[in-house]
C-alpha positions in Angstrom: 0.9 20.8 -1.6 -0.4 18.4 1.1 -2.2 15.6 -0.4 -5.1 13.5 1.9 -6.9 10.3 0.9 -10.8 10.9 1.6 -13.7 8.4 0.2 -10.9 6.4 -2.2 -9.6 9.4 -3.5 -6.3 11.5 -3.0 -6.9 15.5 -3.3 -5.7 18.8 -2.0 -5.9 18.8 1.5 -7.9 22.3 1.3 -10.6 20.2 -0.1 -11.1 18.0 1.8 -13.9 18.0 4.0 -15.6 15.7 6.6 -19.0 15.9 7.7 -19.2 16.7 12.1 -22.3 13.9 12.0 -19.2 10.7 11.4 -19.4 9.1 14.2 -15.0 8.5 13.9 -15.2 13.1 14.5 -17.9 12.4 17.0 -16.1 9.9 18.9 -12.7 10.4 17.7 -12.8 7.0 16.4 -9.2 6.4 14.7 -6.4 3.6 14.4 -3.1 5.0 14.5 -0.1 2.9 13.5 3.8 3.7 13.3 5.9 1.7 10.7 9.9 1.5 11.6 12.2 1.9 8.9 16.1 0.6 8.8 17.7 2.8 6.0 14.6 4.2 4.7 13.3 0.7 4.1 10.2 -0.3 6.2 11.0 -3.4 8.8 8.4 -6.0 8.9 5.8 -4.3 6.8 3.7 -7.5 6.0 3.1 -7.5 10.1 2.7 -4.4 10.2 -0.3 -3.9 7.9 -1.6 -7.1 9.0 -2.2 -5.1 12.1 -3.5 -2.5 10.5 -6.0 -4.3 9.1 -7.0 -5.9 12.4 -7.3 -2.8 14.3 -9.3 -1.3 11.1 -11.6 -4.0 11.2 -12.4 -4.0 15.2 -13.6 -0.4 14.5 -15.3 -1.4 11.9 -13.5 -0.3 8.8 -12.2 -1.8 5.5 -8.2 -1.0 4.2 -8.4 1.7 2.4 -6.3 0.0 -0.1 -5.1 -3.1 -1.2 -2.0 -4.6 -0.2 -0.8 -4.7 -3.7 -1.1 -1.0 -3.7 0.7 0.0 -0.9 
């Protein structure tokens, strides 16, 4: 089963759905981020979501979850 993560919540990927009026469908809006691993370990991943969070917040958008979380 594929699994998404819409409006804080993980669920089925057949249910979820995303209003066409979001201006991120509209626009295409997204921030798209690859994470290198070394022996399935990620390499600098306290860089790497600090970028994440940067880009996230120049297009306006919180993390969708807290470092402790991840």
């Amino acid at each position: 089963m594929t699994i998404c993560y819409l409006d804080g919540k993980f669920l089925p990927a057949e249910r979820a759905k995303v209003s066409t009026t979001e201006l991120e469908i509209q626009c295409g809006l997204v921030v798209f981020k690859r994470l290198r691993t070394y022996n399935r370990r990620p390499f600098a991943l306290l860089e790497h979501l600090g970028r994440l969070e940067r880009s996230a917040c120049h297009a306006r958008w919180g993390p969708p979850l807290a470092r402790e979380d991840c």
